[in-house]
Structures are given as C-alpha cells and as structure tokens.
C-alpha positions, 0 to 999 in steps of 0.5 A: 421184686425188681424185674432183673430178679424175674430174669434170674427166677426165669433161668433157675426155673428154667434149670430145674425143669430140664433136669427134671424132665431130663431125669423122667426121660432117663429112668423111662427108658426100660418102659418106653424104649424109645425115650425123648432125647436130651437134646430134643428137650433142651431144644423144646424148652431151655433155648425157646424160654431163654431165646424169649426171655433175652428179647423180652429184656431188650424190648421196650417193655422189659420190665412187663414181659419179664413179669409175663414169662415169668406168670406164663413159666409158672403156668406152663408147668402144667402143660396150659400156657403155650404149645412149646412147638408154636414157641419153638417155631417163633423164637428159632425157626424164624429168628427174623421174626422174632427179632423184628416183633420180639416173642416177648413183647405184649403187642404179640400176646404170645403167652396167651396165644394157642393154649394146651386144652383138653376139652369134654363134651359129656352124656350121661344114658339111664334106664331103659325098659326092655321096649327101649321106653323110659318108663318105670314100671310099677314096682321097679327096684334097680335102675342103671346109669352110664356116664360118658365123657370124652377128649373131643378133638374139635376142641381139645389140642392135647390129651386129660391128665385128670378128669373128675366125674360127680354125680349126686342122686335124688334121694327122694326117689333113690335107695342111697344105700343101693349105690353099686358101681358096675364097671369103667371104660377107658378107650378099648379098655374095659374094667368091670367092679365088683360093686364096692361104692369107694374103690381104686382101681389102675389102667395101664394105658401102654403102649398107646399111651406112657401112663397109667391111669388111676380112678379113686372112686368115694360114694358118700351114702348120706349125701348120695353123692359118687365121685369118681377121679381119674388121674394119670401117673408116671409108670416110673414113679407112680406119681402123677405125670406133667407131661402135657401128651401123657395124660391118659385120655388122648384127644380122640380118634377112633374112641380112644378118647372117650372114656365112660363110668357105669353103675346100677342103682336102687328106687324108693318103693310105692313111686306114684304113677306120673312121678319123674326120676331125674339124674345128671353128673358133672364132668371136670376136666383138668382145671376147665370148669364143670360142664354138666349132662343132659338129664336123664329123665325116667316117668313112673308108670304103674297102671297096666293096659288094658285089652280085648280081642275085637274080632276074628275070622276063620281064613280056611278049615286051620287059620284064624285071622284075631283083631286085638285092641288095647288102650294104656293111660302113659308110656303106650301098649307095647306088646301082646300074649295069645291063650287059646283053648281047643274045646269049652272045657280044655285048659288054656294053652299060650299059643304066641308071645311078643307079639308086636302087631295088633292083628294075629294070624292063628294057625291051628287044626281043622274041626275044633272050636277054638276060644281066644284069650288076649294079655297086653303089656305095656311099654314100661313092662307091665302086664296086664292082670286079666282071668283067662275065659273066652274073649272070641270063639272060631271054630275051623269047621263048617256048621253042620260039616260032621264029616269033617270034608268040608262041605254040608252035604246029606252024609253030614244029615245021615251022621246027625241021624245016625247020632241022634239014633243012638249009633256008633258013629264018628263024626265032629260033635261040634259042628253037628251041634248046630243049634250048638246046644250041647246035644245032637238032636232032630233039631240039629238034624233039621238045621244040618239040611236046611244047610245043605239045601240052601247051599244047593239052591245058592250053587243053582243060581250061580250056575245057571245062566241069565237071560237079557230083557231087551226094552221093547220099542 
C-alpha cells in the first residue's frame, strides 16, 4: 500500500471513532449526567491525530511516520499507544514545538512515548489455623484462599479494563470436586457467592466509576483449574467499554483499585505428616503478561504435643502457683487446657483454658487437696490425647492444720484425739491425715505434735536474742 493510502486510512479511522464516541457520549447522558462534550472530544482526537498526521507527511520521513500513525491509530484504539492529553499538548499547546521537531517524526518516537498501562502487583493469603500458624492439622478437610490484585499507582497511569485471575490446584493434595468459591471484592464493593464453581456475576461501579463490572467465573473440576475474568462494560450498551479512564478498577488510591477473589477448598484425606500444601495464581491485566504470586505454602502436621505439669507451689491457704512443660515435633506448643479435681475421688472439673503462658496461677479454696491434670494443643490444632489422673497434687492447707485457722497448734492434736476417739467432731480429714493414710490414727496424733512442737522451737530460736563472742586477745 502506498503511503498516501495510510493517509487516507488515518482519516477514515479517525472519522469512525469520533462518531462512535461522539454516539457513546450522546446516549450516556441519563446515566452520567455529565457527559463529555463533543467538542472536547473532537479536541482530544480528531485535530491531535489529523494536526500529526499533516506534519508527519511533511517530514522528511513521510512514508515511515504514516506507517507509525498508521500502527499506533490501530493500537490506540485500545487505550495503549499514547496519553491523548500528552499528543495534545505537543501537536497544539505548542505548536512551535511541533513544527520545528515534527510529532511525527521517528527521531521523537512519539508513538512510543508515555503508554497508557494498568499495572498489578498481586498476592495471594491461604489458610491459617486459629494460633495464625500455617500448619494443618491431622485430619483437616477444608481450606481457604484469597487472592489479591490491585491497580498500583507507582506504576499504572490509567485504570483495567479486564483483569483475568487463573488459579490451577495440586490435585495430588486437594479434593477438585470441593472447589467452592465464597465471595469477590471490588474496592468497597463486597459481593458474597453462594458457591457455584462457574457463575457471572455484575458490579456496578457508579458513581465512582462509568462501568459496570462483570466477573464470569468457569472451574474446571478435572484439571482443578478456576478462571475467573473481569471485564468492563458500558452501563448504555452492556458491552465492554474502550474508554481508556472506564475500566472498572482505577488506578488505586484509598483501595479502590484493589480488587480481591476468595474461595474455600477440600484436602485429600491421610496427608502425611511434614507433607506441603502449595497454591498460587496468575494474574493478567489488560493485555500485560501473567505475573504470578507468591506461593502459599502450608506443612501438614499430625502428630499432637505432648505435656506434663513440672511442679507447683501453694502461695497462701487458696493460690496454687503450676509449671507446665511440653514438647511437639513441628509447628510448636501453642496453648494449654487445666483439670483439677478437689479431693481423690471427686470428678475432674476444667478450671482454665487457652492458656497461652507456661505457668498458671490456680486460685482455689482453703482445706482441699487439689489434683492437677494438664492437656497441650499444638499451634496446627491438635489436641494432645491424654486420660485425666493426677499429674500434681496441692493441698491448700497445713499438714496437721485440722482446724483449718492456719497454724499447727495443740487444738489441732486434741481434734486428731477427739477423731481417733471416735467423737463427733469437724475438722479437715486431710490435713489431720498427716502420714496421709487414709485413716486418723495415734500416728497421726503423734506427727500432728511433733509439728507443733518443731514450729515452737524454730519461733524460739528466731526470737531470742543472739549473743556476740568477741575474740579474746
């Protein structure tokens, strides 16, 4: 083709898309009640691309610059050749400049200069167990993905018309047939599915944005593959929009430009212990090319912890101060469960949960003999298997205390003797049990005064007064 019949084609180009967009802008009126003038428009595009296209034929390089208007017209009917406001400013705020350079000429590589890009940085955010560890529990059978994309505005200069979202999973560790998509989220707008795995659903972006944004989302089971597109349309005709600023997601500012797709998941059962659960996704926007996630990386962990209670000490007649100590073989102890039973033969009651620390302060009642059960689970979720029995025992009370008040004294004896006796008296069996034999006996008598007795003698000792030996010279 001759390089005069480019010239032609320019302004028959030219021609159709001014009345087209002069059409568009005509019949949006009712919905953007402030439509683009026609005059604006013949401003922005008919004189910048026929001002150009003059002073390409008169360069010296005519016959090249046609071919390049010619490439770059065809190209910037989607929005990615040149920003019509830099063409503008170049072809007839500065007329000067354009006669002496010419816009059209290859020197200047105006055609290439300052695209029209969106642009995505991307994530994607999977499971987490309820201690925010990436560990799977044992026998674990739904998991959870969001994945996150957004216009980023140190890069893009104009808004996504399409953004396509592929993620494909593992089916040697996921259920294919469980896919089940939760929800999308556009800016502000949230849209909750009700877990259909192919479904379309529309946005209207309006007022914030002239669009209406539609995501057609197809699963395919066997390849465990999802694909979910977004594209935006023209709220007139329904049909996708070439406006280069009416493409759903805007370059963002305060998240409007961010854009995220969620869905939940099955896991094959009997995943071994240590094995990983990958997952990542591929994000297109417009026609850039796929830029992939991070992954998402999960460890199975099925083997629960394992745990004890090291030691304890009674602080007063009510306060049991417990040392626990676990161990787990991957994703680390995360909390612990407390049973106490009050008395040998009483039932096992859970007296704290959750608890985070590896010591406990227990705050029970004076003149019981307290038993001590600890239960560990670890930071996947697994709970330790254990059969409730005394790891500890506290009593809060005094050996031989059989009064209750505090102190080992001779009322306690004459209580033990009154007991062993066979007389109606009240007292706490076990702290007069003092060789804890399960009976009150003169043996127990016995121990109760040699307490009493030592307690007497250690308060002498404290009190009186000591005497300094001087060396004698």
């Amino acid at each position: 083709m001759h390089w005069q019949d480019h010239v032609y084609l320019i302004f028959w180009k030219t021609a159709s898309v001014v009345y087209s967009v002069t059409s568009s802008a005509k019949e949006a009126t009712d919905f953007t009640k402030q439509p683009k003038s026609t005059q604006t428009i013949w401003i922005d595009i008919t004189q910048s691309v026929i001002q150009c296209t003059f002073e390409s034929i008169l360069s010296a390089k005519g016959e090249e610059a046609a071919k390049k208007w010619l490439n770059s017209l065809k190209k910037g009917l989607g929005g990615k050749v040149f920003a019509i406001k830099d063409v503008g400013e170049d072809c007839f705020i500065n007329p000067l400049k354009t006669w002496v350079s010419g816009c059209g000429d290859d020197d200047d590589d105006d055609a290439d200069a300052d695209p029209i890009n969106s642009y995505d940085p991307n994530d994607i955010y999977g499971y987490q167990a309820p201690s925010g560890s990436k560990a799977v529990k044992k026998d674990l059978e739904e998991v959870y993905y969001t994945i996150e994309f957004e216009n980023d505005p140190e890069f893009a200069t104009t808004s996504a018309h399409e953004v396509t979202v592929t993620d494909t999973l593992d089916r040697s560790r996921f259920d294919l047939d469980s896919f089940r998509p939760t929800n999308l989220k556009i800016g502000n707008r949230h849209v909750e599915l009700d877990g259909t795995p192919s479904t379309i659903k529309t946005v209207d972006m309006r007022p914030e944005v002239n669009a209406i944004a539609q995501m057609e989302l197809s699963y395919n089971a066997d390849k465990g593959s999802a694909k979910w597109k977004f594209i935006s349309l023209d709220p007139m005709t329904m049909e996708p929009t070439d406006n280069p600023m009416s493409g759903f997601l805007p370059v963002n500012t305060d998240g409007n430009g961010i854009g995220e797709v969620s869905f939940q998941t099955g896991l094959l059962p009997a995943l071994d212990d240590g094995e990983l659960i990958e997952n990542r996704a591929a994000i297109v926007f417009d026609q850039n090319e796929p830029i992939i996630t991070p992954t998402w990386t999960n460890v199975v962990d099925t083997i629960a912890p394992t745990s004890t209670i090291a030691a304890c000490e009674a602080r007063n007649d009510s306060t049991v101060v417990l040392l626990f100590e676990a161990s787990d073989n991957r994703s680390g102890v995360w909390k612990y469960d407390l049973y106490a039973q009050e008395g040998t033969e009483a039932p096992w009651i859970k007296v704290a949960e959750d608890v985070e620390s590896d010591q406990y302060e227990f705050k029970g009642f004076s003149g019981i003999n307290y038993g001590f059960c600890v239960v560990a689970t670890d930071s996947a979720g697994n709970v330790e298997p254990k059969v409730l029995e005394r790891e500890i025992s506290q009593s809060t009370f005094k050996n031989g205390d059989a009064n209750g008040d505090g102190v080992v004294d001779v009322l306690d004896a004459t209580l033990a003797i009154g007991k062993y006796l066979g007389k109606d008296v009240h007292l706490n069996f076990d702290a007069t049990d003092a060789n804890k034999d399960g009976i009150i006996d003169a043996m127990d008598v016995s121990l109760i005064r040699q307490i009493y007795l030592s307690t007497i003698i250690k308060t002498r000792t404290m009190l009186e007064p000591r005497t300094r030996i001087k060396n004698m010279k």
